[in-house]
C-alpha positions in Angstrom: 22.6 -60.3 -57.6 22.6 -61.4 -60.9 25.9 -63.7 -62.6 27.5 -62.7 -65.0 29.4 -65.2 -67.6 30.9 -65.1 -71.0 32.5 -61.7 -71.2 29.6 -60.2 -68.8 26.5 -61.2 -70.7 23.7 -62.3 -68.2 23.4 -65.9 -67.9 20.3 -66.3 -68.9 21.3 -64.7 -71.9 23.9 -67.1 -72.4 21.8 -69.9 -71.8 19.8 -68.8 -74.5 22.0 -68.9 -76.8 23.4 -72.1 -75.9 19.9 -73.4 -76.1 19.0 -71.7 -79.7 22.4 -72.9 -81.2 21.4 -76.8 -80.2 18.5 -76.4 -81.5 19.6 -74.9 -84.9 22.1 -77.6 -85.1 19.6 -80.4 -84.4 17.7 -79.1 -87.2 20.2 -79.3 -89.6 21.3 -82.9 -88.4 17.6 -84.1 -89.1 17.4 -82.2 -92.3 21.0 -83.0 -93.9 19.9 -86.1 -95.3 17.4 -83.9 -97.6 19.8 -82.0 -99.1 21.9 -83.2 -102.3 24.9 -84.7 -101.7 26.7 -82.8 -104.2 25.4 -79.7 -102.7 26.4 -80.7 -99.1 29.7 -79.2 -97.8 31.0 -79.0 -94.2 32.1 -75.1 -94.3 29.2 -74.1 -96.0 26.7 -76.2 -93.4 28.8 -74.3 -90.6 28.6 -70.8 -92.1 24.8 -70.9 -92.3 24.6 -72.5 -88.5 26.7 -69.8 -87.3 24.7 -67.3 -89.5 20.8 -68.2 -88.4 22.3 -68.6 -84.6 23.8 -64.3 -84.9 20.3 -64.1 -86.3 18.1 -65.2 -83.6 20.3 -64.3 -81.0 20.0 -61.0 -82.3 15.8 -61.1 -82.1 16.2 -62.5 -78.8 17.8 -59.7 -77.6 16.0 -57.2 -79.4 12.8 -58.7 -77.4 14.5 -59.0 -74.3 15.9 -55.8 -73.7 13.4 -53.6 -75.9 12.7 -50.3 -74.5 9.0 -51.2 -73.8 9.9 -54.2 -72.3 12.2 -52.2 -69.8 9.5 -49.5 -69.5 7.0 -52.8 -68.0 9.5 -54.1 -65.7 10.2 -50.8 -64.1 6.7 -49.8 -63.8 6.2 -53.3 -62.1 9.3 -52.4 -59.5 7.8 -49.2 -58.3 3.9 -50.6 -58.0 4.3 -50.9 -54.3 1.4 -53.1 -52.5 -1.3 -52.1 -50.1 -0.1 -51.1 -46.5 -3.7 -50.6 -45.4 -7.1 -51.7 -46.5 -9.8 -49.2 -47.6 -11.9 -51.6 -49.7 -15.4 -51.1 -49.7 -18.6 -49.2 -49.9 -19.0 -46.2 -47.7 -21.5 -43.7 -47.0 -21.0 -40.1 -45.5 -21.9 -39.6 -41.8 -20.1 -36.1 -40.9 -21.9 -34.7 -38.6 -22.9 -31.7 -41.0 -22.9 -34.0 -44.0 -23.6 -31.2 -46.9 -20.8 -28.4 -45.5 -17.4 -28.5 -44.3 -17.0 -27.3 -40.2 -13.4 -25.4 -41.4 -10.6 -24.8 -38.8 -7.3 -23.1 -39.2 -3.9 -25.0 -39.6 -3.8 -24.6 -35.7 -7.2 -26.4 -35.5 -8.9 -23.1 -34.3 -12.8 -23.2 -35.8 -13.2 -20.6 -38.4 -16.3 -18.3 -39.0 -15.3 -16.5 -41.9 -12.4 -18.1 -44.4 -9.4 -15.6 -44.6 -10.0 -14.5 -48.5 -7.7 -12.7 -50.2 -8.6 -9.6 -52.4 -8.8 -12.0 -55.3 -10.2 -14.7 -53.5 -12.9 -12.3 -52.0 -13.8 -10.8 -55.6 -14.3 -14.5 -56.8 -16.4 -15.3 -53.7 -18.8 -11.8 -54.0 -19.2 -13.8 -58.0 -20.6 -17.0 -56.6 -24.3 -17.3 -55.8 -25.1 -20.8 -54.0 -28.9 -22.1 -53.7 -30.3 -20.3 -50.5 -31.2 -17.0 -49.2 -31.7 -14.5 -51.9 -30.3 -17.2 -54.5 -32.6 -19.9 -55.9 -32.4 -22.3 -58.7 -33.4 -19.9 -60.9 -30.6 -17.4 -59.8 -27.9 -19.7 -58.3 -24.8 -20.2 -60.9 -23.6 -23.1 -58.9 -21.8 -25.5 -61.4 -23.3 -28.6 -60.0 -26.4 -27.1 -61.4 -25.2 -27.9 -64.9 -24.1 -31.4 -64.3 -20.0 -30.3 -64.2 -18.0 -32.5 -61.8 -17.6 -30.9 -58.3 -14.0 -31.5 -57.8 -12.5 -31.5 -54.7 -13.4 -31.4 -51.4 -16.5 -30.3 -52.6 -17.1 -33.7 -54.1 -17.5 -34.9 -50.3 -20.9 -32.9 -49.4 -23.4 -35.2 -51.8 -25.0 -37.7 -49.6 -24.2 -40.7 -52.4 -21.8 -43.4 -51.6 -18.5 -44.1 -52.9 -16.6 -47.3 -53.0 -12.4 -47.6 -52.6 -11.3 -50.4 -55.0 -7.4 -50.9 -54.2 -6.0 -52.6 -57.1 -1.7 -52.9 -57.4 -0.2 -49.1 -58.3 -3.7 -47.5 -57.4 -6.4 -46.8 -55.2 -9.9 -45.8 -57.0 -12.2 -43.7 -55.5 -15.8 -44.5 -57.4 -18.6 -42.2 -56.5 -21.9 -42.9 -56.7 -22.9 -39.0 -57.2 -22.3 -38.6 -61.0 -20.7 -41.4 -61.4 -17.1 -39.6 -60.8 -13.8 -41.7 -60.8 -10.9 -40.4 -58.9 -7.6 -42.3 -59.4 -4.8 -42.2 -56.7 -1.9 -43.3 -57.9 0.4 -45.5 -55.4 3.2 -46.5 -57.2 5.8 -43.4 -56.6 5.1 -41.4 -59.7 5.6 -37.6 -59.1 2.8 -35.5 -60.3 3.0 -34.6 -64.3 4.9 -32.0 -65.6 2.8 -29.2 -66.7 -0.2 -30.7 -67.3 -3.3 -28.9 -68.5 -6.2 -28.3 -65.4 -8.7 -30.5 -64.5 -12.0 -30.8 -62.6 -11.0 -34.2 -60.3 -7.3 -33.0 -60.2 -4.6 -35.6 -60.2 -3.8 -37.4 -57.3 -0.8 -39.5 -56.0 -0.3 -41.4 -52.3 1.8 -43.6 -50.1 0.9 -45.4 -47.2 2.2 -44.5 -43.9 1.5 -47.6 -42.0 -2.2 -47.7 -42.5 -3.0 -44.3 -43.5 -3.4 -43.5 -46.7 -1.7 -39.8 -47.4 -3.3 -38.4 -51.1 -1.4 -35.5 -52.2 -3.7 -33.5 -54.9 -2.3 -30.7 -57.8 -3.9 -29.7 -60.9 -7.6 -28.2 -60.5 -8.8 -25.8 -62.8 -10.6 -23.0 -61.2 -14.2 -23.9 -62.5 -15.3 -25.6 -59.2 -16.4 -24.3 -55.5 -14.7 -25.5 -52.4 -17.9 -26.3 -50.4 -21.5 -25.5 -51.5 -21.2 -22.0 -49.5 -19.4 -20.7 -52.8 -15.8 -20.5 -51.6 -13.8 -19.7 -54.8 -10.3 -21.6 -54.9 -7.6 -21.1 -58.1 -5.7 -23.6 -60.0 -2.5 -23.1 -57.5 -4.9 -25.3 -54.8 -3.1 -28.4 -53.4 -4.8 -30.6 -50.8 -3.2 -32.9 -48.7 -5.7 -36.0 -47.6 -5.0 -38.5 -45.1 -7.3 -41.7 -45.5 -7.6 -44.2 -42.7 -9.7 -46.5 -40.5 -10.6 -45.7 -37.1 -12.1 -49.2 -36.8 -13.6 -51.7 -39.2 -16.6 -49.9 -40.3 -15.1 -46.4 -40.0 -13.6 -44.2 -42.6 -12.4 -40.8 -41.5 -10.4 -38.5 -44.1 -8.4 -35.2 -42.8 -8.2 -32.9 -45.6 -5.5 -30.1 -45.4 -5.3 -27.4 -48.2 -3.7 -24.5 -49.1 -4.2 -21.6 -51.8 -2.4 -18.7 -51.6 -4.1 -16.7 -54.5 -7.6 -17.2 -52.6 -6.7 -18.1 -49.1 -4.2 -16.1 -46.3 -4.1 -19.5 -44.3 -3.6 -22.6 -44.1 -7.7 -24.6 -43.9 -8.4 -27.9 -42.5 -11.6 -30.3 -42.4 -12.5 -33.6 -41.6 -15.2 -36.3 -43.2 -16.6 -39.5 -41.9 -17.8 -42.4 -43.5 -19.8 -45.4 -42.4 -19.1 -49.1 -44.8 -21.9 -50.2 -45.8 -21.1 -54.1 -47.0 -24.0 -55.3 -48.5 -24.2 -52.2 -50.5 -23.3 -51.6 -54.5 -22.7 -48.1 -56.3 -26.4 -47.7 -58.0 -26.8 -46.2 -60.9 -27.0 -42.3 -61.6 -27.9 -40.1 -64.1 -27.1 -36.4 -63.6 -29.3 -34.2 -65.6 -30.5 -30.6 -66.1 -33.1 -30.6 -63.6 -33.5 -27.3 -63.0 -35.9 -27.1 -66.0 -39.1 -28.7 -64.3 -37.9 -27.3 -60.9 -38.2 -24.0 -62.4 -41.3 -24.3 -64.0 -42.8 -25.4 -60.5 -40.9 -22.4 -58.9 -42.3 -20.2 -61.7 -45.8 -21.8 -61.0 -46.1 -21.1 -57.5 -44.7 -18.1 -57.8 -42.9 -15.5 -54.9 -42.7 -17.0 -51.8 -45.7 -16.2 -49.0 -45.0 -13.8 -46.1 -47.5 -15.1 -43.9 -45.5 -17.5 -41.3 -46.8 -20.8 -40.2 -49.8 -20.3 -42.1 -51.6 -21.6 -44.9 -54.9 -21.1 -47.0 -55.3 -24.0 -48.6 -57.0 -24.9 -51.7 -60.6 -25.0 -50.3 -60.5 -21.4 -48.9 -59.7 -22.1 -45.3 -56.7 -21.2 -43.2 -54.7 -23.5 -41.5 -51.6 -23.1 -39.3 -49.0 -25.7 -39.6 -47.3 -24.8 -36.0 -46.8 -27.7 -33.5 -45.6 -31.6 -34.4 -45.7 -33.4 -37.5 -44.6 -37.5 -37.6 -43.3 -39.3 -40.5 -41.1 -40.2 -43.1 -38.3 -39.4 -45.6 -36.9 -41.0 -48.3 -33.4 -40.6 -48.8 -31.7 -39.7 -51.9 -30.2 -43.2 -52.0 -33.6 -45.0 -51.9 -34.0 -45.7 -47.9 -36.9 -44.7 -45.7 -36.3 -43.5 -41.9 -38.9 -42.8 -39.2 -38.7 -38.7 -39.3 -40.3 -35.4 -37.1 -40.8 -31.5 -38.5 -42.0 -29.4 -36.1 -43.0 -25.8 -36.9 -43.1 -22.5 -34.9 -45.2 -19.6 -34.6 -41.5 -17.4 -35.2 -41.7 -19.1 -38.6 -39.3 -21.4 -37.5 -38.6 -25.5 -38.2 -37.1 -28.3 -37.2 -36.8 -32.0 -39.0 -35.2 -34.2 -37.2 -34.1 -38.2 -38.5 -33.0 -40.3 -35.6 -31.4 -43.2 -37.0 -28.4 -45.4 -36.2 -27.0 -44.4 -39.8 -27.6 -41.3 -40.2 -28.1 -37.9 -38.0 -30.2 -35.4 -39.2 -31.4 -31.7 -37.6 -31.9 -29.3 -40.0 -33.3 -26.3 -38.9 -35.3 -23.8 -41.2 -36.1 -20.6 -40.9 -38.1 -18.0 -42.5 -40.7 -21.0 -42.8 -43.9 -19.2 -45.1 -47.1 -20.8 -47.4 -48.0 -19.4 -50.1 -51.0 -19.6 -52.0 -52.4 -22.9 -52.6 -50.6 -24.4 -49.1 -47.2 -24.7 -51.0 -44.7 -24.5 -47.6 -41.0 -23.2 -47.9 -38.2 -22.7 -45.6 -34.1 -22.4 -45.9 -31.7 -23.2 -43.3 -28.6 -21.8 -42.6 -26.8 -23.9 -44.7 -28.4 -23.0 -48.2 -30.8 -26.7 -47.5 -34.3 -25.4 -49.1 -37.8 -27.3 -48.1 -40.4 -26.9 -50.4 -43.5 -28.8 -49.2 -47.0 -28.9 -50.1 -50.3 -28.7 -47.5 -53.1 -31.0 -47.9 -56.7 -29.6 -48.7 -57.8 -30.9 -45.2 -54.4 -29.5 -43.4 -53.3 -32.9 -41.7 -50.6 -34.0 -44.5 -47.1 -32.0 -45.8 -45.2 -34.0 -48.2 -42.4 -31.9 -50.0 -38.4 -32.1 -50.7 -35.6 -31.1 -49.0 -33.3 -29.7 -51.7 -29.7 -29.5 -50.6 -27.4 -27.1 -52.2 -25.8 -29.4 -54.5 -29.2 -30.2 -55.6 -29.7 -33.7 -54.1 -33.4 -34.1 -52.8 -35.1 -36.0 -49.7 -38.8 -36.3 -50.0 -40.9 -36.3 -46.9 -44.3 -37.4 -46.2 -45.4 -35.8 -42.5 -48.9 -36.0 -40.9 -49.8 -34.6 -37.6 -50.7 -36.9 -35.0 
């Protein structure tokens, strides 16, 4: 409570003034020797006291209580502090890291997403990587190097560090180098406020969950790498909080009623990763070699599980292979492909901190030994056979256009 004195004028206003008035009349005490003494009267010295002290009172004030100054303070009243602590680098470990496992609002696993006219229209217009689609073909916007928005920015296998500074938690992707701002200080989303790719995003903290309530998209993004369409009435609800130390899990609730009849829900997982830094990343058009190659090596072979090779002989790839990939974010893991005569194949990584099985299908060589296959889940393989048939290294290509490179032998 503050006190009020001096016909309601805050005290430390008053004691302000009390204080600039002493000093005003100090300084004329020192200074009144200088002055003439014919020129010295007592009304006149007290007129110009009283006069500089309205004076500086007056700029005190205006400082004090200027609009901007105001605006400061009640920004600084509704920053509210952390309730929980999200700090840190983390990397995805969903169990199907580069696609969303939807459910209903009831939980119930969904095949299909329940489109609407308009949202099935849209969805007929979008052509992901995989299947009939390829890079050449696919009009994917994280083709062209255009931010991914949300959820969709949660199926690239990059890291992203949670910085939690007062007012704000900052979500810093790796992938593209995106920054998503949450704000935490009790501002209501903007009025009318043009689209945008990220969104904007404002939270509280329930105890230790973060809740991140999202508005704004444009329509330009996918929901998932599948293609679902979404339009600019989306709004996701996020709810960001530990399961233990070194566990991140985020349950993302949205809603669209121009694209979607329901009510959709997912989940993610992330792992922290302390000794970790966001690395740089460069996002460019690389579709232009990748074409070339795919233009190169022309239409896919029909033969499965077979190759001629550059020498002239055939060899069949079917049975085990043993090695390694490299991840997109520079580490190595102990990996396993093994190919079936039903043009089948399975790689497998089996490591503490990360689970792989991808399984591709419609597995042909071409030409030259160059080895391709697609899973379910638009992730491409494009490999290439050794002369001598003992060695396949390739990429995995995932639909957002990240790429693992493998190096198997057989054993």
């Amino acid at each position: 409570m503050r006190v009020l004195t001096n016909c309601g004028k805050p005290r430390n206003f008053v004691i302000l003034r009390h204080a600039v008035c002493r000093r005003i009349s100090l300084s004329f005490a020192l200074n009144h020797r200088e002055i003439p003494r014919f020129a010295r009267n007592d009304k006149v010295d007290y007129f110009f006291r009283k006069l500089l002290c309205i004076v500086l009172l007056g700029c005190a004030a205006l400082i004090m209580f200027s609009p901007a100054l105001l605006a400061q303070t009640q920004a600084g009243k509704m920053q509210a502090s952390p309730a929980g602590d999200l700090a840190g680098v983390w990397y995805p470990s969903s169990v199907n890291t580069f696609n969303f496992i939807w459910t209903d609002g009831q939980g119930q696993h969904l095949n299909a997403l329940p489109l609407t006219p308009w949202g099935q229209e849209r969805f007929k217009g979008n052509h992901p990587i995989g299947g009939e689609y390829t890079a050449l073909t696919s009009n994917d916007p994280n083709n062209d190097c255009l931010p991914p928005g949300v959820p969709n920015i949660y199926t690239h296998a990059y890291p992203v560090e949670i910085l939690q500074v007062q007012g704000r938690a900052i979500m810093y992707f790796e992938y593209g180098h995106f920054v998503r701002q949450i704000f935490t200080d009790g501002r209501d989303h903007p009025k009318d406020a043009n689209p945008t790719w990220m969104g904007d995003s404002t939270g509280k903290w329930e105890g230790d969950t973060l809740v991140v309530d999202s508005t704004g998209f444009n329509d330009k993004t996918w929901l998932d790498v599948a293609g679902h369409p979404h339009s600019e009435d989306l709004h996701i609800v996020e709810r960001m909080r530990r399961a233990d130390h070194d566990t991140l899990m985020i349950d993302i609730t949205l809603e669209d009623p121009q694209a979607y009849t329901s009510i959709l829900k997912t989940q993610r997982k992330y792992i922290l990763k302390p000794g970790w830094n966001i690395m740089e990343y460069v996002c460019e058009d690389t579709r232009v070699k990748f074409d070339e190659f795919e233009k190169k090596v022309g239409a896919k072979g029909t033969k499965p599980a077979e190759a001629t090779v550059d020498s002239g002989s055939s060899q069949s790839i079917v049975g085990d292979w043993k090695g390694t990939i490299k991840l997109a974010d520079g580490r190595t893991l102990p990996a396993a492909f093994s190919f079936s005569a039903s043009s089948n194949g399975l790689l497998t990584v089996a490591d503490p901190s990360v689970s792989m099985n991808l399984q591709f299908r419609n597995v042909a060589v071409a030409a030259g030994g160059i080895v391709t296959g697609v899973t379910s889940d638009q992730v491409n393989f494009l490999g290439k056979l050794s002369a001598d048939g003992k060695q396949i290294t390739g990429d995995v290509i995932l639909p957002s256009g990240t790429g693992h490179k493998i190096s198997m032998s057989r054993p």
